[in-house]
C-alpha positions, -999 to 999 in steps of 0.1 A, spaced: -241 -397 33 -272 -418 31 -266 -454 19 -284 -463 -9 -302 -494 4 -326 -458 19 -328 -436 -7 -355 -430 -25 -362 -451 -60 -372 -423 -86 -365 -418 -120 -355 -383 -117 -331 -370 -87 -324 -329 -86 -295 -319 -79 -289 -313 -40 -272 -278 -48 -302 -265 -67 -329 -283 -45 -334 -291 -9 -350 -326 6 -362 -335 35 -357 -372 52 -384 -379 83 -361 -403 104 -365 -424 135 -338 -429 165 -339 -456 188 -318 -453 217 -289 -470 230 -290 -464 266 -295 -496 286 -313 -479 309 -340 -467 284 -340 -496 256 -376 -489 241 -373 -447 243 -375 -437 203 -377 -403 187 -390 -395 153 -379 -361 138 -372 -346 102 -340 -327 86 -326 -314 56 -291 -331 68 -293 -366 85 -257 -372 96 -254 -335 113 -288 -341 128 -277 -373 148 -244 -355 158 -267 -327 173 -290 -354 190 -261 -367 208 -248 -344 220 -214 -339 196 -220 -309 180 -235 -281 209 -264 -264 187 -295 -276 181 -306 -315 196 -346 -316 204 -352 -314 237 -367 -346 240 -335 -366 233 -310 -345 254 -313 -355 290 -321 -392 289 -315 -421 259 -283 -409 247 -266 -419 228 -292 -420 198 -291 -446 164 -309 -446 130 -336 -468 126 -349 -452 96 -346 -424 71 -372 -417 48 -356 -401 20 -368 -373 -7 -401 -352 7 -399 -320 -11 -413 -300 19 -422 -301 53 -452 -305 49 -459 -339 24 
């Protein structure tokens, strides 16, 4: 779950079973060895998205983020775009 101090401010949320978002997100990572290496990437599910960046969960993680700068932290998510594309 996203906490709340990040989601968006609107008067009027849809449902997430009838409507999909999108959240643009940025990782910093962790690994002393690589302490300015970020990532920026977008999802439909944040908290599975991280797991796959790290390595936890075995499909998916951008290709960028799997050999060095694990493991991977939020810096930002960017809650509510109704597409890809805005």
């Amino acid at each position: 779950s996203i906490p709340s101090s990040i989601k968006p401010k609107s008067q009027h949320v849809a449902s997430s079973s009838t409507t999909k978002h999108y959240h643009c997100y940025l990782l910093r990572s962790l690994d002393p060895d690589h302490p300015l290496k970020t990532y920026i990437g977008f999802t439909t599910h944040p908290q599975r998205r991280i797991r796959q960046h790290n390595g936890i969960l075995k499909a998916g993680g951008a290709r960028r983020t799997k050999r060095s700068g694990r493991p991977w932290t939020f810096v930002c998510i960017v809650a509510g775009f109704q597409d890809k594309i805005t």
